[in-house]
CHARMM-style PDB file with segment names, atoms N, HN, CA, C and O in Angstrom:
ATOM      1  N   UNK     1       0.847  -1.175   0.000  1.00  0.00      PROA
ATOM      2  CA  UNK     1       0.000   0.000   0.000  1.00  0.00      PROA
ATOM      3  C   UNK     1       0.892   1.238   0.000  1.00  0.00      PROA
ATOM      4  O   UNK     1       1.990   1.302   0.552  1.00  0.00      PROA
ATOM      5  N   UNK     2       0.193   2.370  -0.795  1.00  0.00      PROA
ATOM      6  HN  UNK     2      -0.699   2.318  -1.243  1.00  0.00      PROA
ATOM      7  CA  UNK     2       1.220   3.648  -0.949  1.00  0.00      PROA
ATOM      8  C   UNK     2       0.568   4.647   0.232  1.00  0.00      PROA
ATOM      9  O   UNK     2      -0.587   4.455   0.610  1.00  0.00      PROA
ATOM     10  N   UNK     3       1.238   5.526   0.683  1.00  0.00      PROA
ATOM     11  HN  UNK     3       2.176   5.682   0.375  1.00  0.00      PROA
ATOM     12  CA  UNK     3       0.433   7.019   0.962  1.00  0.00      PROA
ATOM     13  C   UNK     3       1.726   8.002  -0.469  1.00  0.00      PROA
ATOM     14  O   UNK     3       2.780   7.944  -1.101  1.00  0.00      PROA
ATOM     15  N   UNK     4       0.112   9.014  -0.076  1.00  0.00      PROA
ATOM     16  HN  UNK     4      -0.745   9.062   0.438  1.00  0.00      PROA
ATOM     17  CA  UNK     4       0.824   9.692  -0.836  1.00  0.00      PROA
ATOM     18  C   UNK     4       1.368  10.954   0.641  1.00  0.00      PROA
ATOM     19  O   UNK     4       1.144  11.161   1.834  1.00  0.00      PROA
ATOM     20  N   UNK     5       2.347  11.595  -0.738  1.00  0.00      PROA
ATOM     21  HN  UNK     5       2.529  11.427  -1.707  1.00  0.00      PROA
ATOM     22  CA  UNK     5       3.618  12.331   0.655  1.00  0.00      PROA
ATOM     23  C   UNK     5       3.211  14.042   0.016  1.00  0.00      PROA
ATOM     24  O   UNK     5       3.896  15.044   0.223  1.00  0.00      PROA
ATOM     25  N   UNK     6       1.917  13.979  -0.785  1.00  0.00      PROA
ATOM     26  HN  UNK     6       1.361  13.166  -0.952  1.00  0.00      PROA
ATOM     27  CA  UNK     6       2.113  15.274  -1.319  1.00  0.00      PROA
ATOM     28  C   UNK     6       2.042  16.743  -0.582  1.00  0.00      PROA
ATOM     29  O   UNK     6       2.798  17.643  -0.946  1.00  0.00      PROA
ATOM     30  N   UNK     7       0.932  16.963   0.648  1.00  0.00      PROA
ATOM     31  HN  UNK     7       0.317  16.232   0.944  1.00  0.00      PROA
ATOM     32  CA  UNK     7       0.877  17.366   1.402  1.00  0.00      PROA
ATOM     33  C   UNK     7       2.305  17.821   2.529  1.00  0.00      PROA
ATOM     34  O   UNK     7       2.324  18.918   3.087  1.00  0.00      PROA
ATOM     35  N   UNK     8       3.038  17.139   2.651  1.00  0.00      PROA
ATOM     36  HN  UNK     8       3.022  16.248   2.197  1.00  0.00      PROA
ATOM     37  CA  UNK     8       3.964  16.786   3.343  1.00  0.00      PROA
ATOM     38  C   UNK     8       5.020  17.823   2.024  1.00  0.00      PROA
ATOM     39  O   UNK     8       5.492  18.921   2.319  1.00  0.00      PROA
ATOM     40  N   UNK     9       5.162  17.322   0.959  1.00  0.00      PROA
ATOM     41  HN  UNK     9       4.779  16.430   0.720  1.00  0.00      PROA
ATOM     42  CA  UNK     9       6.252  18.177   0.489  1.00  0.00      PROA
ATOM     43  C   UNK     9       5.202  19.639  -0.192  1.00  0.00      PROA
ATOM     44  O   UNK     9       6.131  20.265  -0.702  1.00  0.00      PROA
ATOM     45  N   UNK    10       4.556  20.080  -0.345  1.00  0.00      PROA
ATOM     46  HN  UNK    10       3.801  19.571   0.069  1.00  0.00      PROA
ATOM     47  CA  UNK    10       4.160  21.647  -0.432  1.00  0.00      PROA
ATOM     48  C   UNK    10       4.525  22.272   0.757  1.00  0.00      PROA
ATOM     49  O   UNK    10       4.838  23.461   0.818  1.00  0.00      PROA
ATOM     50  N   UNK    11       4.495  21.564   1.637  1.00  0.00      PROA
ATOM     51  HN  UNK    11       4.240  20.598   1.588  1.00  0.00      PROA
ATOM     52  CA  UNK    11       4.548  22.257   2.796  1.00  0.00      PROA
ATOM     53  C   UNK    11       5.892  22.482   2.884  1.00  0.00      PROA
ATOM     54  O   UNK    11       6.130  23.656   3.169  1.00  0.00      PROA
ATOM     55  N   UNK    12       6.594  21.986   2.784  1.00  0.00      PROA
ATOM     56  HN  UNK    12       6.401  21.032   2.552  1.00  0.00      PROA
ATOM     57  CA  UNK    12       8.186  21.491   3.009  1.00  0.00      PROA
ATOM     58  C   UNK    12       8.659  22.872   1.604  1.00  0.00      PROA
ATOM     59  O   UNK    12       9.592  23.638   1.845  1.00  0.00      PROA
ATOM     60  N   UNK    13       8.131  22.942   0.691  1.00  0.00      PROA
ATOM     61  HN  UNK    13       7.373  22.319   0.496  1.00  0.00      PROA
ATOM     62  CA  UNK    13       8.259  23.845  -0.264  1.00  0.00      PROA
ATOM     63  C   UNK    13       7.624  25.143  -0.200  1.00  0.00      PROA
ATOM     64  O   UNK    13       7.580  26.062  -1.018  1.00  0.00      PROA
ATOM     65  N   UNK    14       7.193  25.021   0.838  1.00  0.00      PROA
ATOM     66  HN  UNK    14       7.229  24.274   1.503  1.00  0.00      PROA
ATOM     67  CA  UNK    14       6.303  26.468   0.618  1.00  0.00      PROA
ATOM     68  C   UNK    14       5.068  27.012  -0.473  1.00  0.00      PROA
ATOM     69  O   UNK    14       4.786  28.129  -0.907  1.00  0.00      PROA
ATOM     70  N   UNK    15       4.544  25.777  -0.663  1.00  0.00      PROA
ATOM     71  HN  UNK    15       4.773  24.869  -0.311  1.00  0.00      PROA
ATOM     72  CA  UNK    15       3.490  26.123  -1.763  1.00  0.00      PROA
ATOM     73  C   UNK    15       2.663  25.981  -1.574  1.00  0.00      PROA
ATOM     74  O   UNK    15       2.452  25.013  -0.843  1.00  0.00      PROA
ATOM     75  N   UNK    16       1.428  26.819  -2.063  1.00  0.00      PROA
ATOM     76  HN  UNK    16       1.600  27.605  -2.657  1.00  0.00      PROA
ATOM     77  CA  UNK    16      -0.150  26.306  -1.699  1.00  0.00      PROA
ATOM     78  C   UNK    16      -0.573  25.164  -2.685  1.00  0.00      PROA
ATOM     79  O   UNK    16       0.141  24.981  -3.671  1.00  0.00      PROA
ATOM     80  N   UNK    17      -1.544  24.479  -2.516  1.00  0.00      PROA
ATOM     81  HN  UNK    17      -2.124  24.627  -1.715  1.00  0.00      PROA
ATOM     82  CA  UNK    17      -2.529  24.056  -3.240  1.00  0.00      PROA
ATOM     83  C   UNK    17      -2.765  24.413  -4.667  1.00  0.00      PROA
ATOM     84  O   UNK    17      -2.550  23.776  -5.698  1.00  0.00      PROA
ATOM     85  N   UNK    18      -3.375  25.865  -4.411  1.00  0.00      PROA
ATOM     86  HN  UNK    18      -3.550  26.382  -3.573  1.00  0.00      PROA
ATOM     87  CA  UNK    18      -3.464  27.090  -5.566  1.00  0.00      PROA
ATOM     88  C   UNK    18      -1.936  26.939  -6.982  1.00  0.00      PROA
ATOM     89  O   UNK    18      -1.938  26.558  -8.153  1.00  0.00      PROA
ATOM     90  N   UNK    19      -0.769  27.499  -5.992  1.00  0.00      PROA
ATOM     91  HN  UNK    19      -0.767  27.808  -5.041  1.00  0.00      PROA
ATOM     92  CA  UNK    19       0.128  27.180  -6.910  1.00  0.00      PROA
ATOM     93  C   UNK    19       0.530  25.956  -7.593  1.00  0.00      PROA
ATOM     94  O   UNK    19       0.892  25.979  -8.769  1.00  0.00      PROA
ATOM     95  N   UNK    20       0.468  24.627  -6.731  1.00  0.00      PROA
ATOM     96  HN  UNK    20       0.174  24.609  -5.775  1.00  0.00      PROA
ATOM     97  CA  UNK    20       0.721  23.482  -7.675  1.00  0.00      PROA
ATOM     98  C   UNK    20      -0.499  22.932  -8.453  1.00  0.00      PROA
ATOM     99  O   UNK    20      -0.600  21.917  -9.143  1.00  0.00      PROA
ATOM    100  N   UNK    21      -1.336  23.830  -8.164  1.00  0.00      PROA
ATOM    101  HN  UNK    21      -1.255  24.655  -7.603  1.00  0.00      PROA
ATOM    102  CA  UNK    21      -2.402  23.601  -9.371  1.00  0.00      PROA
ATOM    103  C   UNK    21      -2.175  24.108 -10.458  1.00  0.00      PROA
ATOM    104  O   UNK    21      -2.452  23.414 -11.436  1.00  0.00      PROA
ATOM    105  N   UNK    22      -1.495  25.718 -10.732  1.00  0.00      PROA
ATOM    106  HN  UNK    22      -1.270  26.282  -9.937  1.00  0.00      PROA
ATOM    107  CA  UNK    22      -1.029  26.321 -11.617  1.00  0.00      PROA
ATOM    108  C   UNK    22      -0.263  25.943 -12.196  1.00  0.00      PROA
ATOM    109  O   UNK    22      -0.233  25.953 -13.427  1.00  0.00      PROA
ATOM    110  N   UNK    23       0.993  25.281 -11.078  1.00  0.00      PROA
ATOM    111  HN  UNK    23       0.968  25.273 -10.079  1.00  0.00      PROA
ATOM    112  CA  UNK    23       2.468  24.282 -12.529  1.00  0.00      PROA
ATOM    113  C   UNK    23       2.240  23.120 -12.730  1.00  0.00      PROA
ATOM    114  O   UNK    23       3.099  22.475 -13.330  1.00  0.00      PROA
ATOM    115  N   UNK    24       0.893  22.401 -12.255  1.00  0.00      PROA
ATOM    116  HN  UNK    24       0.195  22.925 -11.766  1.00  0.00      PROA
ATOM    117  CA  UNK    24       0.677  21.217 -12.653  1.00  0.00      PROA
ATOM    118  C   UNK    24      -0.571  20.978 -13.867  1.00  0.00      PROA
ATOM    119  O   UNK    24      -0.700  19.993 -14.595  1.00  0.00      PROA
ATOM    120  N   UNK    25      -1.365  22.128 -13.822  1.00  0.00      PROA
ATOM    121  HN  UNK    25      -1.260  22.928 -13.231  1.00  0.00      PROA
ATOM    122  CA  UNK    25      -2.610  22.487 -14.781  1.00  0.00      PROA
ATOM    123  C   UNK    25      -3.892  21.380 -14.080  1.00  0.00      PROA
ATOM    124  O   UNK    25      -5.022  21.537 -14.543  1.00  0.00      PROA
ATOM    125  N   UNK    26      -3.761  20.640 -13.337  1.00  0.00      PROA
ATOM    126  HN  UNK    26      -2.843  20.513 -12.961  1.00  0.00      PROA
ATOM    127  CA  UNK    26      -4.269  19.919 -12.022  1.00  0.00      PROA
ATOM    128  C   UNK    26      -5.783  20.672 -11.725  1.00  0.00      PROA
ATOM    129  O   UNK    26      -5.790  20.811 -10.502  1.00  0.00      PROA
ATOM    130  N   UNK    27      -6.752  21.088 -12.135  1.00  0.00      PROA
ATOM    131  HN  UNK    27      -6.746  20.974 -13.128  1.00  0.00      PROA
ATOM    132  CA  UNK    27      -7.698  21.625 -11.153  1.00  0.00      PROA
ATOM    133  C   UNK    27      -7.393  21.167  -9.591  1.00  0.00      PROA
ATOM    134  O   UNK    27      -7.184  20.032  -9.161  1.00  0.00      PROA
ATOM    135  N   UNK    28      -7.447  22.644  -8.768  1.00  0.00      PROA
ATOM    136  HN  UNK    28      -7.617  23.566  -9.118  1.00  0.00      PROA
ATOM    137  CA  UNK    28      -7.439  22.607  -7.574  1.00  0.00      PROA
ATOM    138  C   UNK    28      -8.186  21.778  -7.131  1.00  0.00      PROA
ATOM    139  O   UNK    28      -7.508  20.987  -6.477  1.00  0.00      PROA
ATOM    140  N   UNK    29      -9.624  21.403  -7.114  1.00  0.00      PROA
ATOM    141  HN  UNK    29     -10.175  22.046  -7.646  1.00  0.00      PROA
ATOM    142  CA  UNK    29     -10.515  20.443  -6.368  1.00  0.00      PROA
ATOM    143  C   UNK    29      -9.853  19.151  -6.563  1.00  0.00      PROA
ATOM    144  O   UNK    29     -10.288  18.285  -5.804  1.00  0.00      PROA
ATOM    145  N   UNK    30      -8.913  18.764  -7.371  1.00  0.00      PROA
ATOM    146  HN  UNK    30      -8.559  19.468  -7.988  1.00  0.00      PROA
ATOM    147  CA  UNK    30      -8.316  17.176  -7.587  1.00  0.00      PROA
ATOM    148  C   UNK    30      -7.255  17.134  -6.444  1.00  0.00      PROA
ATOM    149  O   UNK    30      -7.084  16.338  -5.521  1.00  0.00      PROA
ATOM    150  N   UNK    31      -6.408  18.603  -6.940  1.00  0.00      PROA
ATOM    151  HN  UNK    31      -6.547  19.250  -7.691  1.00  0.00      PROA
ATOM    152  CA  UNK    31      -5.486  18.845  -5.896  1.00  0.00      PROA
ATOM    153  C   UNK    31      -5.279  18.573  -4.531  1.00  0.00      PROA
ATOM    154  O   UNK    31      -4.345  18.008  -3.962  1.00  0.00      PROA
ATOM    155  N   UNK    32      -6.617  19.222  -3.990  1.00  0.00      PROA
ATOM    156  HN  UNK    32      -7.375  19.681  -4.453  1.00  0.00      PROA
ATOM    157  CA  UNK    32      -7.412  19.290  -2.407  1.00  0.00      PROA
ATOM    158  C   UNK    32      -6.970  17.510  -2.156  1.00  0.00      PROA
ATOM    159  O   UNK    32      -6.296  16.870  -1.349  1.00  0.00      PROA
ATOM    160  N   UNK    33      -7.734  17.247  -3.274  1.00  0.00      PROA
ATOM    161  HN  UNK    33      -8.282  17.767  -3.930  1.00  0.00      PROA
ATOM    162  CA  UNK    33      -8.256  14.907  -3.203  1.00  0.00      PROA
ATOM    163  C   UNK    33      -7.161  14.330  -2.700  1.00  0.00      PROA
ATOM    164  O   UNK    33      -6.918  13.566  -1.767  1.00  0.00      PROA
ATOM    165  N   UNK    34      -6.429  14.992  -3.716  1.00  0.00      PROA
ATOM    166  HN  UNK    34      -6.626  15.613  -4.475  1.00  0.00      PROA
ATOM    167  CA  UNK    34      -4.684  14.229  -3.399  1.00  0.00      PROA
ATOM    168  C   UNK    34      -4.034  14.455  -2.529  1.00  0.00      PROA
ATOM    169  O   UNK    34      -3.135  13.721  -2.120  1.00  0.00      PROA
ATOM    170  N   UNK    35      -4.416  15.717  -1.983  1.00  0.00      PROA
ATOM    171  HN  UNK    35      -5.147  16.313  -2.316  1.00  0.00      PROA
ATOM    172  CA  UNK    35      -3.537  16.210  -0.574  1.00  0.00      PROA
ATOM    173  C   UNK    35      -4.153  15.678   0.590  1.00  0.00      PROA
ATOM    174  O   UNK    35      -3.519  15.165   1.513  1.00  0.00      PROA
ATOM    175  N   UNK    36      -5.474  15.806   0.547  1.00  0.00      PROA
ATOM    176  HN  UNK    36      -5.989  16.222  -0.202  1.00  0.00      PROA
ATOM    177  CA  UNK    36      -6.205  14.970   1.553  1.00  0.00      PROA
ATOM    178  C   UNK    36      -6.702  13.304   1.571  1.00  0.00      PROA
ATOM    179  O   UNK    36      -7.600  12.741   2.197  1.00  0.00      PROA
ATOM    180  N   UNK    37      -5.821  12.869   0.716  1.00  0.00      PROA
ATOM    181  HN  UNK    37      -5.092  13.327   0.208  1.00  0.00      PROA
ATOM    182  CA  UNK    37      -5.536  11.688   0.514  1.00  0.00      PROA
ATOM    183  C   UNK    37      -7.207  10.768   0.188  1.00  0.00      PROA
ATOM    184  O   UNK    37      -7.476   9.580   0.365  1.00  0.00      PROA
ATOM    185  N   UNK    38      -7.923  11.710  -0.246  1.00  0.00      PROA
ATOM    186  HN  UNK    38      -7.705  12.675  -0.389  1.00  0.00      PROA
ATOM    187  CA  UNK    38      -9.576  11.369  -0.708  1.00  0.00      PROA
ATOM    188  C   UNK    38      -9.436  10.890  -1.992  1.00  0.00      PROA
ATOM    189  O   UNK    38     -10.497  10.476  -2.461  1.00  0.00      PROA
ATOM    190  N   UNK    39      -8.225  10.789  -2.906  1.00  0.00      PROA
ATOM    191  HN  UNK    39      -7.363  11.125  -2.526  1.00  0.00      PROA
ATOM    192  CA  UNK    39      -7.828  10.157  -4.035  1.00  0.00      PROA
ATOM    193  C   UNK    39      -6.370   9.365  -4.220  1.00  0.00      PROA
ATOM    194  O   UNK    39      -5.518   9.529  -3.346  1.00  0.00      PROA
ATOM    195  N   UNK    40      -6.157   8.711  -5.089  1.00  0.00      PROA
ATOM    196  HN  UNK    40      -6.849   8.578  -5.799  1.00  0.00      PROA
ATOM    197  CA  UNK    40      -4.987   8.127  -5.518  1.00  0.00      PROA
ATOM    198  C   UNK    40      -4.228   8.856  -6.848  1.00  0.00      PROA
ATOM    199  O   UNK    40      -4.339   8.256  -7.917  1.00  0.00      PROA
ATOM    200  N   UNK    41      -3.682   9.758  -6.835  1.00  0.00      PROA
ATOM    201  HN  UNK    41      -3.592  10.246  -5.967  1.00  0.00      PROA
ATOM    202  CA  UNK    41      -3.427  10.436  -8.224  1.00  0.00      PROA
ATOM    203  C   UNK    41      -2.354   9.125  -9.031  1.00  0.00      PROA
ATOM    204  O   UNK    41      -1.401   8.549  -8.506  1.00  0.00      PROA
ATOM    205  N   UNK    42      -2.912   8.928 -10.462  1.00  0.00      PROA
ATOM    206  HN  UNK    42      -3.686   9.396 -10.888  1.00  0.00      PROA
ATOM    207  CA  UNK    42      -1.925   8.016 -11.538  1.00  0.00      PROA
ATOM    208  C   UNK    42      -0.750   8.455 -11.735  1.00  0.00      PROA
ATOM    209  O   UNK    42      -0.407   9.635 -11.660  1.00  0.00      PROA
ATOM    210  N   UNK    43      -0.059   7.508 -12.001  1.00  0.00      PROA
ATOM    211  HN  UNK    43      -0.338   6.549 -12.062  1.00  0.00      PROA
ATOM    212  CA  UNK    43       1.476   7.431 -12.454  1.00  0.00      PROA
ATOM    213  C   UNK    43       1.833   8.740 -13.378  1.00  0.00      PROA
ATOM    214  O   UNK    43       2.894   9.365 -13.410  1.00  0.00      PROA
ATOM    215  N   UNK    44       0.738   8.946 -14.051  1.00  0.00      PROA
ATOM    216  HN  UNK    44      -0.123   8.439 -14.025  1.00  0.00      PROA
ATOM    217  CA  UNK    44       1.152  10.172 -15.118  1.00  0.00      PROA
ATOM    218  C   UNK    44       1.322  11.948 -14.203  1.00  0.00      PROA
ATOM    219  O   UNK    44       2.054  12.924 -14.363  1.00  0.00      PROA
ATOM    220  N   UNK    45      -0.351  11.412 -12.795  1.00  0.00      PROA
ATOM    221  HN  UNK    45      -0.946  10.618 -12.665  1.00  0.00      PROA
ATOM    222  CA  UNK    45      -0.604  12.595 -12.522  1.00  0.00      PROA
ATOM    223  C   UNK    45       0.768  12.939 -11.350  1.00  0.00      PROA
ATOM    224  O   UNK    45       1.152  14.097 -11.188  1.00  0.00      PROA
ATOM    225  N   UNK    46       1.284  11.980 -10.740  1.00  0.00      PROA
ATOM    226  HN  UNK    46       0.972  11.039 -10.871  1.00  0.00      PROA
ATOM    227  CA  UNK    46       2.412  11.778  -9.737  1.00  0.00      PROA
ATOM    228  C   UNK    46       3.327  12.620 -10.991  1.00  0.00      PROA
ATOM    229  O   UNK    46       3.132  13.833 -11.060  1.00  0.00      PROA
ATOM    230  N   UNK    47       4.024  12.175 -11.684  1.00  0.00      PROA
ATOM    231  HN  UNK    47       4.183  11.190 -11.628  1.00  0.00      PROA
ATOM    232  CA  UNK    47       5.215  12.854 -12.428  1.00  0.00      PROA
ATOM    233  C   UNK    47       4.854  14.401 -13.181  1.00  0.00      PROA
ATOM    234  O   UNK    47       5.612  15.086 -13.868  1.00  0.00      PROA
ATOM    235  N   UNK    48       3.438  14.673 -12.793  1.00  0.00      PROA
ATOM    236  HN  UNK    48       2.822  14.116 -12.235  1.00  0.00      PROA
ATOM    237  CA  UNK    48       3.223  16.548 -13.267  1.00  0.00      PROA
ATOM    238  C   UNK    48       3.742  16.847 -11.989  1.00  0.00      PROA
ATOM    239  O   UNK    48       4.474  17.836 -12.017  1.00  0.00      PROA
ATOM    240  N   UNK    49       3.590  16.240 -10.692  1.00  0.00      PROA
ATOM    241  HN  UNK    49       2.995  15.437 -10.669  1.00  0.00      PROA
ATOM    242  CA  UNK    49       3.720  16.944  -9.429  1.00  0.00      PROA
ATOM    243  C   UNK    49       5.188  17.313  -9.242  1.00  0.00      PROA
ATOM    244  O   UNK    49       5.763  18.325  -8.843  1.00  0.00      PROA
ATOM    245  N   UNK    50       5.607  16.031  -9.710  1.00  0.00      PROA
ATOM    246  HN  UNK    50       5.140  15.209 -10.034  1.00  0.00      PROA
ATOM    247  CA  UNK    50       6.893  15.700  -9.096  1.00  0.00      PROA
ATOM    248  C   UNK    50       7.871  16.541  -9.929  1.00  0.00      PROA
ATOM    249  O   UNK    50       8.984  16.972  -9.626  1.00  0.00      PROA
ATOM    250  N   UNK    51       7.211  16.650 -10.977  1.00  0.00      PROA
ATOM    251  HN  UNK    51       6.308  16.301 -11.223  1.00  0.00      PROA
ATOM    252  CA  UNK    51       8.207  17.499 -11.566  1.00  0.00      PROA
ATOM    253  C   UNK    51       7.965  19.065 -11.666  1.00  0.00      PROA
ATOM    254  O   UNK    51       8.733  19.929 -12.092  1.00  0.00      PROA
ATOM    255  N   UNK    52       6.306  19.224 -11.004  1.00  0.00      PROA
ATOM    256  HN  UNK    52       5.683  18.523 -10.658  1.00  0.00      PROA
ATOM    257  CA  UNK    52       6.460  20.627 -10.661  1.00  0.00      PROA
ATOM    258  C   UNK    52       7.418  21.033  -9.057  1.00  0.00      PROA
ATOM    259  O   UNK    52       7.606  22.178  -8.646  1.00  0.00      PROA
ATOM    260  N   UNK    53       7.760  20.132  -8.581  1.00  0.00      PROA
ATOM    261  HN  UNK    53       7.608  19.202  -8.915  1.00  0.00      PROA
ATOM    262  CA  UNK    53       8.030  19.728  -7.288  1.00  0.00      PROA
ATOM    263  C   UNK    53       9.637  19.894  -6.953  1.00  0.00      PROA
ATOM    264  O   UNK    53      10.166  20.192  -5.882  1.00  0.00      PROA
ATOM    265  N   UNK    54      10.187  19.625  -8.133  1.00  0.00      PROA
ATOM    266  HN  UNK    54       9.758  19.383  -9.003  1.00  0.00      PROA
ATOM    267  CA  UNK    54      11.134  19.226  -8.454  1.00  0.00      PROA
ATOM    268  C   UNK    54      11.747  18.201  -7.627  1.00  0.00      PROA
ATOM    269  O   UNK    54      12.676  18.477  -6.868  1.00  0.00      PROA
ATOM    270  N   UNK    55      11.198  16.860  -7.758  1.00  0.00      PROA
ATOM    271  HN  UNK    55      10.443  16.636  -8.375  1.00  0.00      PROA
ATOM    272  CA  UNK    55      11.415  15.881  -7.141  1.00  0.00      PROA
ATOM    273  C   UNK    55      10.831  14.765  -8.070  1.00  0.00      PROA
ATOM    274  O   UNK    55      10.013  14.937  -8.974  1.00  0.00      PROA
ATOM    275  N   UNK    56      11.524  13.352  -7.595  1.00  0.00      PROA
ATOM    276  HN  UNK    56      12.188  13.213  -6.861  1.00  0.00      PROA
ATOM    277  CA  UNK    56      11.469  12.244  -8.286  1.00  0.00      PROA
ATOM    278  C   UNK    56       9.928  11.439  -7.833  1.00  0.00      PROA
ATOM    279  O   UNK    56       9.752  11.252  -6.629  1.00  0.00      PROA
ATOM    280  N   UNK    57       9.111  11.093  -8.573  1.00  0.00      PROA
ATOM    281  HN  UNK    57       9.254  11.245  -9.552  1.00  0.00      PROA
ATOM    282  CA  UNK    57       7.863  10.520  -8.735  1.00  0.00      PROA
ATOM    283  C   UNK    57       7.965   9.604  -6.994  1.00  0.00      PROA
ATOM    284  O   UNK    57       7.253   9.933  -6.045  1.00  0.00      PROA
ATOM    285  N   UNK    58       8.768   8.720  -6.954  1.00  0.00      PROA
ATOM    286  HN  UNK    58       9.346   8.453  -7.725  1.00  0.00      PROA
ATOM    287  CA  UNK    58       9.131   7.579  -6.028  1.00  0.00      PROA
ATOM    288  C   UNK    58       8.892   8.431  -4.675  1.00  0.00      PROA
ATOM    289  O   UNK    58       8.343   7.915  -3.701  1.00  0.00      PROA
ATOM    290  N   UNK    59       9.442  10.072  -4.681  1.00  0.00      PROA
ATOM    291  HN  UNK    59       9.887  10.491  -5.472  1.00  0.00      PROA
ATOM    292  CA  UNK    59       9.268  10.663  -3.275  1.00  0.00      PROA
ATOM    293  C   UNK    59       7.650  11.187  -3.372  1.00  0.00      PROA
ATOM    294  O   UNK    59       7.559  12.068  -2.517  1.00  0.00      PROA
ATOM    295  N   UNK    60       7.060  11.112  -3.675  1.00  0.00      PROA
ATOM    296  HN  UNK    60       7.134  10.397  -4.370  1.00  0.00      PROA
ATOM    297  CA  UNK    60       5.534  11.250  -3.840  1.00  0.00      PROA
ATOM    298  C   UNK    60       4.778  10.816  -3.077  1.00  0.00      PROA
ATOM    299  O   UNK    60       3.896  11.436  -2.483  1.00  0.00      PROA
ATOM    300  N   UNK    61       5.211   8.948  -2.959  1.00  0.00      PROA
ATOM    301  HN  UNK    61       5.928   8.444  -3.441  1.00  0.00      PROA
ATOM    302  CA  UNK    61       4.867   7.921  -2.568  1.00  0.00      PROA
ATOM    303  C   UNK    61       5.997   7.214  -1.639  1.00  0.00      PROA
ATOM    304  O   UNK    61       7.207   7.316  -1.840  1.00  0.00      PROA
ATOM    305  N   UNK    62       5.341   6.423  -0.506  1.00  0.00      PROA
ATOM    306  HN  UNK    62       4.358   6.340  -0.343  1.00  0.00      PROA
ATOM    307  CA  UNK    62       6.467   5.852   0.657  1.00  0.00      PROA
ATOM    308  C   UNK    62       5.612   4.525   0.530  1.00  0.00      PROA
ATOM    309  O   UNK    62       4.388   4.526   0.394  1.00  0.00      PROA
ATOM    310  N   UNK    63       6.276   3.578   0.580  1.00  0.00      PROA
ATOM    311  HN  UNK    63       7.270   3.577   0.690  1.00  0.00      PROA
ATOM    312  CA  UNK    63       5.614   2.502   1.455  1.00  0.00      PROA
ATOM    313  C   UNK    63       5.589   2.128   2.455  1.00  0.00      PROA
ATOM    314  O   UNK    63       6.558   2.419   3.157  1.00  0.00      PROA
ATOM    315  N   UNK    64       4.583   1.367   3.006  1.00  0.00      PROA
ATOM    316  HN  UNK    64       3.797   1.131   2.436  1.00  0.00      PROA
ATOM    317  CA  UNK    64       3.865   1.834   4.182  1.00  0.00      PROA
ATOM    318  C   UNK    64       3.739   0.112   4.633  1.00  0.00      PROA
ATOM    319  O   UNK    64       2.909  -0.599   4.066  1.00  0.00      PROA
ATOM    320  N   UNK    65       4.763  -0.500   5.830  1.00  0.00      PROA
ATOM    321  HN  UNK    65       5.437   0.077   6.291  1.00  0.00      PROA
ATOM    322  CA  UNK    65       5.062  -1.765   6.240  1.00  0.00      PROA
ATOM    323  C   UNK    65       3.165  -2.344   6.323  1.00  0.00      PROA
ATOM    324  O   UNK    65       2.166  -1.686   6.614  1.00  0.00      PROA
ATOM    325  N   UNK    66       3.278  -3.477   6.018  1.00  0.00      PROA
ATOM    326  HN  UNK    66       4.089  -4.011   5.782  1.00  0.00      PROA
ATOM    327  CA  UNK    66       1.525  -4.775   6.359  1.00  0.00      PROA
ATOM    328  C   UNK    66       1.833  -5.183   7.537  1.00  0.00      PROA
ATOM    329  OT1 UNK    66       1.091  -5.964   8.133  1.00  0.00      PROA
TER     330      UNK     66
END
């Protein structure tokens, strides 16, 4: 099982919501999903972040011990 870490790095970056909606083209309401972990964003939508992020897709996501 993944979490996602997105929340965790805006914050760490100093960015709102608002803005990585802007370098990701992401509507904010998806944004919100993913940060509040109310969605799973895809492999494609992980590497807009990550690379608005400037970070590697893999830090997005942690795995999480069963």
């Amino acid at each position: 099982m993944t979490m996602n870490r997105l929340k965790d790095l805006l914050t760490r970056k100093g960015l709102t919501q608002a803005e990585i909606s802007r370098r990701t083209g992401i509507d904010t309401y998806r944004v919100s999903r993913y940060v509040n972990r109310c969605a799973n964003p895809s492999p494609s939508t992980l590497a807009k972040f990550a690379k608005a992020l400037g970070v590697k897709p893999a830090e997005l996501v942690e795995e999480v011990a069963q």
